[in-house]
C-alpha positions as CSV (number, residue, x, y, z in Angstrom):
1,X,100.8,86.4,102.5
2,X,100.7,85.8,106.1
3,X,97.5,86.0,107.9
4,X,97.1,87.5,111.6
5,X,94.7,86.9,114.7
6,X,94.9,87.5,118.0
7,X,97.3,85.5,119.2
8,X,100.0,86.7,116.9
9,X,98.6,89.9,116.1
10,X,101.1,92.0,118.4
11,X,104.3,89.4,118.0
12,X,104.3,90.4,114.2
13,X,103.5,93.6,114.1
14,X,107.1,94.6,114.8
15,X,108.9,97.2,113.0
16,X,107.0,98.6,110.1
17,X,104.1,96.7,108.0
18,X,101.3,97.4,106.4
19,X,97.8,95.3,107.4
20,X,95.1,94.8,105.0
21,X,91.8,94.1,106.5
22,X,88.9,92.6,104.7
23,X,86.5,89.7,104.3
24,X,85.4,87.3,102.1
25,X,82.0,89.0,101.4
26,X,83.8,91.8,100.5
27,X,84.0,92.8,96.4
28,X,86.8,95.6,97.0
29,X,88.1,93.6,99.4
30,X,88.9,90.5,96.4
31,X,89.6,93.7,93.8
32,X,92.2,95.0,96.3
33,X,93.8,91.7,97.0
34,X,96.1,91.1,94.3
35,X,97.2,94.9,94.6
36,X,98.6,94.0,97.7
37,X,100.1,91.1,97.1
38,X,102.1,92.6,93.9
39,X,102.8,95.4,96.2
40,X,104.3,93.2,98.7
41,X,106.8,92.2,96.3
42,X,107.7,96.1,95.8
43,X,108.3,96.8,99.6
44,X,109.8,93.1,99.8
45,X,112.7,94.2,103.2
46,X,111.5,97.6,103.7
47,X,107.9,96.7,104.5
48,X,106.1,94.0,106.0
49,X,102.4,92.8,104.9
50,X,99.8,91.2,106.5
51,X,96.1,90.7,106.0
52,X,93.3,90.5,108.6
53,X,89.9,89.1,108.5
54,X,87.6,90.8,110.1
55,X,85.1,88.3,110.6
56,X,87.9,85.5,112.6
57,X,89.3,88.6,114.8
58,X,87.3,91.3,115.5
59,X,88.6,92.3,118.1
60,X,91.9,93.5,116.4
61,X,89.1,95.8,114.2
62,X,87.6,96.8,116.7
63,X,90.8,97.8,118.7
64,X,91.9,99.8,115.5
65,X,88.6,101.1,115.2
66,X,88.2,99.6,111.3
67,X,84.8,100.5,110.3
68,X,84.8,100.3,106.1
69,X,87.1,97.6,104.3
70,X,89.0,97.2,102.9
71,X,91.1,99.2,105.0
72,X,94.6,99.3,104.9
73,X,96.9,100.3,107.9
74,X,100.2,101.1,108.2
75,X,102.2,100.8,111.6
76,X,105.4,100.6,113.3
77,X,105.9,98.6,115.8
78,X,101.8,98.1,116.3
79,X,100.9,102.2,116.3
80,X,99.3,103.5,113.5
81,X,101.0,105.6,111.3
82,X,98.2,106.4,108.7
83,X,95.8,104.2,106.6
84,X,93.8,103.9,103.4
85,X,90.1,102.8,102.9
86,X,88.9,101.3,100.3
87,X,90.0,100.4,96.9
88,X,92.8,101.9,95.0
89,X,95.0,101.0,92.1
90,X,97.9,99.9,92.3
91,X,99.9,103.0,91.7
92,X,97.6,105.5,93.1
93,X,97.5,102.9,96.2
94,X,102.0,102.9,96.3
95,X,101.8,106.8,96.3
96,X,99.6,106.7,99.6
97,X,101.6,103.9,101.2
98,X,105.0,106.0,100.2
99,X,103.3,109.6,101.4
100,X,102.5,108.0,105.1
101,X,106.0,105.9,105.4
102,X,108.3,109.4,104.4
C-alpha cells in the first residue's frame, strides 16, 4: 500500500482513490488497517488506495480539514467526494465506500 506526502500527494491522487489517514499512536487506526488493505484487493482497477500519516504531512490533514482518525476519504481527481471516520468492519466499511462512489 502506497504511502503519500506532500510531494506526491496531488500527482497520485488522479482519478478515483480512497485515502486512509492515521498514525501510529492510533489503536483504530492499527484495527482499521488490515480492513483496508483486504479492501484494496476488492476495488483492485476500480479504486485506488493510499494511506496518509498524519504526523509526516500535516499539511495534507490540515488542507482536508482531518480532525479524528482514522479517517477515510474518498476523491476523484483530489476533491472530496465523501468520507468515513473512524473504525468500521469490513463490510459495514464496503457499503459506505460503495454508497459515496454510486
Amino acid at each position: 500500500m502506497e504511502s503519500l506526502n506532500s510531494e506526491n500527494f496531488d500527482d497520485r491522487t488522479k482519478g478515483m482513490c480512497i485515502v486512509d489517514f492515521w498514525a501510529e499512536w492510533c489503536g483504530p487506526c492499527k484495527m482499521l488497517g488490515p480492513v483496508f488493505e483486504q479492501l484494496s484487493k476488492d476495488y483492485k482497477g476500480k479504486l485506488n488506495f493510499f494511506k496518509v500519516n498524519t504526523e509526516e504531512a500535516s499539511d495534507i490533514a490540515e488542507r482536508f480539514s482531518v480532525m479524528s482518525i482514522p479517517c477515510l476519504i474518498v476523491m476523484k481527481d483530489g476533491q472530496e467526494m465523501g468520507r468515513v471516520v473512524g473504525y468500521m468492519p469490513k463490510d459495514s466499511l464496503k457499503r459506505k465506500i460503495d454508497g459515496i462512489v454510486k
